[in-house]
DRENDO-1510 file (C-alpha; in Angstrom, 1 decimal, always signed):
<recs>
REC; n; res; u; v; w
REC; 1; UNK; +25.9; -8.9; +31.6 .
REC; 2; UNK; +22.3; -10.2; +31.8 .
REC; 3; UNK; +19.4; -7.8; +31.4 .
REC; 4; UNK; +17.1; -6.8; +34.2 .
REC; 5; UNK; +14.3; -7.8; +34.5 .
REC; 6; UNK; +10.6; -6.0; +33.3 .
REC; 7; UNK; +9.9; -5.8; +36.6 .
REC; 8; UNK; +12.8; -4.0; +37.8 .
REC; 9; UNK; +14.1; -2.0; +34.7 .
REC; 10; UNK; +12.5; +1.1; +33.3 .
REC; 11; UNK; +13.9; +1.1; +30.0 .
REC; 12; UNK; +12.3; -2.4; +29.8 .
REC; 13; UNK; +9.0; -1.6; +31.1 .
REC; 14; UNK; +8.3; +1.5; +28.7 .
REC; 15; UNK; +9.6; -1.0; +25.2 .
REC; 16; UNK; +5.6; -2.4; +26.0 .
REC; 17; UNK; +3.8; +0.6; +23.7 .
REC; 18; UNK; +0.7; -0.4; +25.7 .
REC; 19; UNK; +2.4; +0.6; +28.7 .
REC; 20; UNK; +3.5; +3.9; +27.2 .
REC; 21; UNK; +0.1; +4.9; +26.1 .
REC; 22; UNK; -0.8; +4.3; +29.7 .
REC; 23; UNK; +2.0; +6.7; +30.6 .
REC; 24; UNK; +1.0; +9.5; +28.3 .
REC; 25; UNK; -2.6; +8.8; +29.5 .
REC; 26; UNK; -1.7; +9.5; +33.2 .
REC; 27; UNK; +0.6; +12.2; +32.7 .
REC; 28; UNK; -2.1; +14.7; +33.1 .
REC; 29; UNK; -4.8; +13.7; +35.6 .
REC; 30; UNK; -4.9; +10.3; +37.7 .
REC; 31; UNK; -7.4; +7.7; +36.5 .
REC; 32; UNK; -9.0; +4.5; +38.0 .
REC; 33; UNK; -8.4; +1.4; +36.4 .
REC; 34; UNK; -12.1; +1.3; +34.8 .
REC; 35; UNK; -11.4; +4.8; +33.3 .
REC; 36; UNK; -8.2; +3.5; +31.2 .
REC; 37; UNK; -10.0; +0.3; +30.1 .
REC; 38; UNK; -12.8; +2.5; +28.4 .
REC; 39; UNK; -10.6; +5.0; +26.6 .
REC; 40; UNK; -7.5; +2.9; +25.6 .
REC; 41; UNK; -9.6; -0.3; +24.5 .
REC; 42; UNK; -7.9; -2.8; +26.4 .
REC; 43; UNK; -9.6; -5.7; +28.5 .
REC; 44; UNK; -9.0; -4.6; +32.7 .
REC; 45; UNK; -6.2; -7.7; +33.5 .
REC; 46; UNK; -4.5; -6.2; +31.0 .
REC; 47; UNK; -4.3; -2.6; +32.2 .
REC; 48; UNK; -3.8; -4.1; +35.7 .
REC; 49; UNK; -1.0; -6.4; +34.7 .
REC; 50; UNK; +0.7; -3.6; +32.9 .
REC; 51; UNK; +0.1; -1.4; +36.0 .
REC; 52; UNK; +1.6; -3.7; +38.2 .
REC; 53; UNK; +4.8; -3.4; +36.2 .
REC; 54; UNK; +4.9; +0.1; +35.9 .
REC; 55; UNK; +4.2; +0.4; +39.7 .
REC; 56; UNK; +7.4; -2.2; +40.5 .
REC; 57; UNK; +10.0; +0.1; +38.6 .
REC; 58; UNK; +8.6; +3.6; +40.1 .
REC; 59; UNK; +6.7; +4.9; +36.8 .
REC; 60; UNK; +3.1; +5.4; +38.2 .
REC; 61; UNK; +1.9; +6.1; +41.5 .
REC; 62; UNK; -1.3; +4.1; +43.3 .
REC; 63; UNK; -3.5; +6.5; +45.6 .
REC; 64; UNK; -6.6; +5.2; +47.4 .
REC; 65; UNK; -9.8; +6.8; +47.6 .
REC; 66; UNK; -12.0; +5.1; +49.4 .
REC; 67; UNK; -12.2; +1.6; +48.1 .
REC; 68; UNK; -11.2; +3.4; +44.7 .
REC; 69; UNK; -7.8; +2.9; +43.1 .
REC; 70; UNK; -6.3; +6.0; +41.1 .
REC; 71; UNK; -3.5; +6.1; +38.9 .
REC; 72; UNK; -0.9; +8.5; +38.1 .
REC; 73; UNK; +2.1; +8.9; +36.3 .
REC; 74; UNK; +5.1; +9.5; +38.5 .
REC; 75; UNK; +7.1; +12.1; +36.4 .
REC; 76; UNK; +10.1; +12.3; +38.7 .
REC; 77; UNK; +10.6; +8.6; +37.8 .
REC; 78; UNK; +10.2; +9.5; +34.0 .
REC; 79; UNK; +12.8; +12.2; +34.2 .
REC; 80; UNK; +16.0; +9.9; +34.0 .
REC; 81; UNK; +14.6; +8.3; +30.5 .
REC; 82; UNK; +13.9; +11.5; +29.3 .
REC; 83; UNK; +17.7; +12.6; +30.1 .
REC; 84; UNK; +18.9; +9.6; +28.2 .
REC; 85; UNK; +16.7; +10.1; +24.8 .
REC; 86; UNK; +17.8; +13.0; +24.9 .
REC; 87; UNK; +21.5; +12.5; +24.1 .
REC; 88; UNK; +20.0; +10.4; +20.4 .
REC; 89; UNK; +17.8; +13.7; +20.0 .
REC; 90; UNK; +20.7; +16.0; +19.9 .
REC; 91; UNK; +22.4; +13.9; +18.0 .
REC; 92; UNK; +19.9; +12.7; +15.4 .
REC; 93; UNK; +19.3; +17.2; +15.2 .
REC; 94; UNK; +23.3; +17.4; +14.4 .
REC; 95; UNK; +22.5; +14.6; +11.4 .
REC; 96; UNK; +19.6; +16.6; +10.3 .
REC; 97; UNK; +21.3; +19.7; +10.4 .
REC; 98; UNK; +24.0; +18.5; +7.8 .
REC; 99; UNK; +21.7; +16.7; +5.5 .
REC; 100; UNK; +19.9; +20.0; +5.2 .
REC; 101; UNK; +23.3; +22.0; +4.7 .
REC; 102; UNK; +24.6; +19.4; +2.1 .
REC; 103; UNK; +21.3; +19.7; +0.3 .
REC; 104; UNK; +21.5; +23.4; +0.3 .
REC; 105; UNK; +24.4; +23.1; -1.1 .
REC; 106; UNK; +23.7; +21.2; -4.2 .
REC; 107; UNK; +22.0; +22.4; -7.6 .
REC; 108; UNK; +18.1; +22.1; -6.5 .
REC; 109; UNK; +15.6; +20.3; -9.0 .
REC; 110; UNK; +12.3; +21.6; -9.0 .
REC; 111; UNK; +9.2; +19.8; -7.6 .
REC; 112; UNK; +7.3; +19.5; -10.5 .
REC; 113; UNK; +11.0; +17.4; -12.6 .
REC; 114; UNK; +11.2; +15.0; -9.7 .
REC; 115; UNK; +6.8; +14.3; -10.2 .
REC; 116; UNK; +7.0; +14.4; -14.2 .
REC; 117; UNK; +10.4; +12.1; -13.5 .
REC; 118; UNK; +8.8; +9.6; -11.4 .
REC; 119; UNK; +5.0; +8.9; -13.0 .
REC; 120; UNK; +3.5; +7.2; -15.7 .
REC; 121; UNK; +0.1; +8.6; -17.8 .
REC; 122; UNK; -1.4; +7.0; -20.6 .
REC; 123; UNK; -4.8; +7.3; -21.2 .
REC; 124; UNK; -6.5; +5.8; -24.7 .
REC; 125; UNK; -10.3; +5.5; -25.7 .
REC; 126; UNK; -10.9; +2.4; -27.9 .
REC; 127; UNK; -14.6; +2.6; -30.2 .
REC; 128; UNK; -15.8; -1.0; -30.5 .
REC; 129; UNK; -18.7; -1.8; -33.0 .
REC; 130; UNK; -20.3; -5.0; -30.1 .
REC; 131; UNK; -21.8; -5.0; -27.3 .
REC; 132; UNK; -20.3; -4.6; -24.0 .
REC; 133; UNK; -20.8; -8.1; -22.3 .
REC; 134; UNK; -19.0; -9.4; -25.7 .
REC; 135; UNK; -16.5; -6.8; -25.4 .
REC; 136; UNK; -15.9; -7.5; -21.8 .
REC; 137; UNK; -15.5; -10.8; -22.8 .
REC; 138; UNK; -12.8; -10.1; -25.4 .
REC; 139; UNK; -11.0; -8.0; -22.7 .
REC; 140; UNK; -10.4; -10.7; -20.3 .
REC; 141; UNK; -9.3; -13.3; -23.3 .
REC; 142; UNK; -6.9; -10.8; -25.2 .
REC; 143; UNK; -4.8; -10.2; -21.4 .
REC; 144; UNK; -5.2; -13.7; -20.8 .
REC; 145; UNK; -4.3; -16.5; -23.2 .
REC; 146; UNK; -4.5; -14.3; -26.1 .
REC; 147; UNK; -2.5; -11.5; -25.0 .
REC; 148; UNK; +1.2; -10.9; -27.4 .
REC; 149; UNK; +3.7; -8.1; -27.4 .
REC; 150; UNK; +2.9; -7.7; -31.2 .
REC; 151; UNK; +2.6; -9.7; -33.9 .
REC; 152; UNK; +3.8; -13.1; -34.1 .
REC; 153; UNK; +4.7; -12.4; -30.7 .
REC; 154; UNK; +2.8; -14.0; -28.6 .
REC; 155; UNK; +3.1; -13.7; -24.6 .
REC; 156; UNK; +0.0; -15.7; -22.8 .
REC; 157; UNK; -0.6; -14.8; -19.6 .
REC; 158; UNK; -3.5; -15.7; -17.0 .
REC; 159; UNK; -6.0; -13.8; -15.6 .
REC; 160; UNK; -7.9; -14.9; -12.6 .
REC; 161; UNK; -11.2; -12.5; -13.3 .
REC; 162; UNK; -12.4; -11.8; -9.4 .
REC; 163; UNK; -10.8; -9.5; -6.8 .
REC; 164; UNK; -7.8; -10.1; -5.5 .
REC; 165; UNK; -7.2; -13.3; -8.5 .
REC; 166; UNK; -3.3; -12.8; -10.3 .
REC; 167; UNK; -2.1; -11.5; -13.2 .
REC; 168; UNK; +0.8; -13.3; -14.5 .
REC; 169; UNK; +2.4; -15.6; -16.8 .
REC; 170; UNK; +3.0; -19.0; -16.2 .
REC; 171; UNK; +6.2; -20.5; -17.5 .
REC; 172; UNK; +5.7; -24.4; -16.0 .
REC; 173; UNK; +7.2; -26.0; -13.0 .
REC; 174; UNK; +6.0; -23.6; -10.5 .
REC; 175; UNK; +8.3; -20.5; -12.7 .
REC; 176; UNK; +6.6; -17.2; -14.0 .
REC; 177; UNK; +6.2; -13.6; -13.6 .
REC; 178; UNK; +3.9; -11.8; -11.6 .
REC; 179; UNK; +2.3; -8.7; -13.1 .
REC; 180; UNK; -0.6; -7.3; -10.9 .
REC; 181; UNK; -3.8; -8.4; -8.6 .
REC; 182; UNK; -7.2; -7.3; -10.0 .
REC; 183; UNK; -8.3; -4.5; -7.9 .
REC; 184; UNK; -11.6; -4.3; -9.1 .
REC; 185; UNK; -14.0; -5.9; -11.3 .
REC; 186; UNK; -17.5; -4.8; -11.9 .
REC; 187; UNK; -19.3; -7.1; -14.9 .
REC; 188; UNK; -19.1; -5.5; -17.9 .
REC; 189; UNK; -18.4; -2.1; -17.5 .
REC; 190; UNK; -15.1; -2.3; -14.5 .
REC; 191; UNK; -11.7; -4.0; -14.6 .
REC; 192; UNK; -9.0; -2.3; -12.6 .
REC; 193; UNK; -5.5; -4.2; -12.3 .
REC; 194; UNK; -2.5; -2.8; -10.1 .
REC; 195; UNK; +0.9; -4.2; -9.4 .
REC; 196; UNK; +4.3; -3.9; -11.1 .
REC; 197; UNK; +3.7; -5.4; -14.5 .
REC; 198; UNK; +6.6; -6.1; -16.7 .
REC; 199; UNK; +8.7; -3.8; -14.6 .
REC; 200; UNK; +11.4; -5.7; -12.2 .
REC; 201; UNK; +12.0; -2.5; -9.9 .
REC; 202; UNK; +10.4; -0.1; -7.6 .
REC; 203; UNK; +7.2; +0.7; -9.1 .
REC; 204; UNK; +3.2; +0.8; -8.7 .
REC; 205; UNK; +0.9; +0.3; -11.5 .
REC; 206; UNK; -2.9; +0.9; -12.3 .
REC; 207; UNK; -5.0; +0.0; -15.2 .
REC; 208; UNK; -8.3; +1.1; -15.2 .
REC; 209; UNK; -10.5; -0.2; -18.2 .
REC; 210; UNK; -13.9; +1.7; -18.0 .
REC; 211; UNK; -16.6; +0.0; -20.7 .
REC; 212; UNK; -19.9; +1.9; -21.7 .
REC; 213; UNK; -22.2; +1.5; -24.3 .
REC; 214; UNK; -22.8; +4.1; -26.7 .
REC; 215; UNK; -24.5; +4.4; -30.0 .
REC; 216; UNK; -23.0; +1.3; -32.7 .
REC; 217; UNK; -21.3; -0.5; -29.6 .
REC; 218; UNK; -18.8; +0.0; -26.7 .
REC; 219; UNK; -16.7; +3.0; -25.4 .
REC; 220; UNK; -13.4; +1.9; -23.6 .
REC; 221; UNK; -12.0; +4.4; -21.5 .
REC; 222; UNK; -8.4; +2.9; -21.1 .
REC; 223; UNK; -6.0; +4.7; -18.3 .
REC; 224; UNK; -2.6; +3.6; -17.2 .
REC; 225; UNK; -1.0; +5.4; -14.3 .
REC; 226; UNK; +2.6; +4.4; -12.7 .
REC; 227; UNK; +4.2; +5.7; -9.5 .
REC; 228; UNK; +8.4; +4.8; -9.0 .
REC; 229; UNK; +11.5; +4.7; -10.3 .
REC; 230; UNK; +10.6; +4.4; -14.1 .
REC; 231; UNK; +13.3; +3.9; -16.3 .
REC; 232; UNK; +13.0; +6.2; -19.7 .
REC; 233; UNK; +12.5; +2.8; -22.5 .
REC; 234; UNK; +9.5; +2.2; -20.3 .
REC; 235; UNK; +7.8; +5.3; -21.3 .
REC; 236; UNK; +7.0; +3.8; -24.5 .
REC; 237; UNK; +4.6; +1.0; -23.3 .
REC; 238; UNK; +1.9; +3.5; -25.3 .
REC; 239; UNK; +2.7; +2.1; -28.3 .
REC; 240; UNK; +2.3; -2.1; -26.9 .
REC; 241; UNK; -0.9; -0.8; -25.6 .
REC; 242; UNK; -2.2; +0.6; -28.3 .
REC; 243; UNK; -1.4; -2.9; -30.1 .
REC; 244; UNK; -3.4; -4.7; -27.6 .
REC; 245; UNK; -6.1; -2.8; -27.9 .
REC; 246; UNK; -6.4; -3.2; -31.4 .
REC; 247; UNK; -6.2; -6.6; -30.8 .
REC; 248; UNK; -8.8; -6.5; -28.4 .
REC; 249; UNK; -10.8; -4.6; -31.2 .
REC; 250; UNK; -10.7; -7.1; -33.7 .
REC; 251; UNK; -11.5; -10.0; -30.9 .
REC; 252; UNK; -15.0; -8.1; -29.9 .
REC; 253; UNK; -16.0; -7.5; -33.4 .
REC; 254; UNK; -15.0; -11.1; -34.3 .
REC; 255; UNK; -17.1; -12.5; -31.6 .
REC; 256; UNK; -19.8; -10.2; -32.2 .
REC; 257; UNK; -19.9; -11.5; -36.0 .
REC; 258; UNK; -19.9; -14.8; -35.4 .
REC; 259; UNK; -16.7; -15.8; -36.3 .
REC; 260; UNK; -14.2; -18.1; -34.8 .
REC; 261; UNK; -12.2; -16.4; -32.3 .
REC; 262; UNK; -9.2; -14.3; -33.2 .
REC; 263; UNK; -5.9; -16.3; -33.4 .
</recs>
């Protein structure tokens, strides 16, 4: 059987959430049409086009004052609609009701297991004896072409160095794997990466690499933070990391030295 129409179907008119924010917005206190344009933010033949629907299927009520329209909503019309939501609401309550018994019911596992379970912290400061636009420099290189998994093990990647540029590896013929956008870069002291990494399953990363110059050279402040279903081998990505940054370590110093880049 074929739908009625918008103009003659409730249940159709009030699926436009424009028209139910009028609704809600004329529950209280009638309104000309200029009133609803200022506080809903919507241009007047909109307001009056969804007016005139609301008006065809009994919804809101027109009274004239003077050569002023007001609006209102008509809540005897509203009161069959309400009737039939209701039947899901008592219904959705009976669902929630046994969720909440079943869970009751079962051995309960603290707040704090389910945080520890599902995040990620590893935070590592790296001393490096050159200065920071040579160590920022080295940074971008060693998780770019230079970047490896350890040694003789090498796993290039590319790093587009601006906001919003990729993080991933390129395998040829339009293949690869996607690790992370840069969230922030701020030459030579900021990069900030977030995305999923190596990690093919529900998860949100962040590296933040903080770069400041101290006494002899650079500080690194490195932080990796991970939100999502992390599976327990991945807990040990400390120890790549601190690889990398080794790595990265011997790059800087290299570079600052004068000597061909670090293979």
């Amino acid at each position: 059987m074929a739908r009625a129409a918008t103009t003659s179907d409730a249940f159709n008119a009030v699926a436009e959430p424009r028209r139910r924010e009028i609704l809600n917005y004329l529950a209280l206190q009638e309104r000309p049409v200029g009133e609803i344009v200022a506080s809903l933010g919507l241009s007047q033949p909109s307001v009056s086009k969804h007016l005139r629907v609301l008006r065809n299927v009994g919804l809101v009520d027109l009274r004239r004052d003077g050569r002023q329209k007001l609006y209102r909503t008509n809540a005897g019309a509203i009161r069959p609609l309400h009737e039939w939501t209701s039947t899901f609401e008592r219904y959705w309550r009976h669902q929630l009701r046994r969720v909440k018994e079943r869970a009751e019911g079962e051995i309960m596992i603290s707040t704090a297991t389910k945080i520890e379970d599902l995040t990620l912290n590893i935070t590592e400061e790296i001393h490096v004896r050159a200065p920071l636009e040579v160590t920022f420099a080295a940074l971008l290189e060693q998780l770019g072409p230079f970047n490896e998994v350890a040694e003789d093990r090498p796993l290039p990647m590319k790093l587009e160095p601006w906001p919003g540029g990729r993080w991933y590896r390129d395998l040829g013929d339009n293949n690869g794997h996607f690790w992370g956008h840069v969230q922030a870069i701020k030459r030579p002291t900021l990069l900030e990466i977030a995305g999923p990494l190596l990690m093919s399953y529900p998860i949100l990363n962040n590296l933040q690499y903080r770069l400041s110059a101290v006494e002899g050279g650079t500080l690194i402040k490195f932080h990796h933070s991970a939100l999502g279903l992390i599976r327990e081998g991945d807990r040990h990505v400390s120890s790549g990391w601190s690889y990398t940054h080794a790595r990265l370590k011997e790059r800087a110093e290299a570079l600052r030295a004068g000597k061909a880049a670090v293979q």
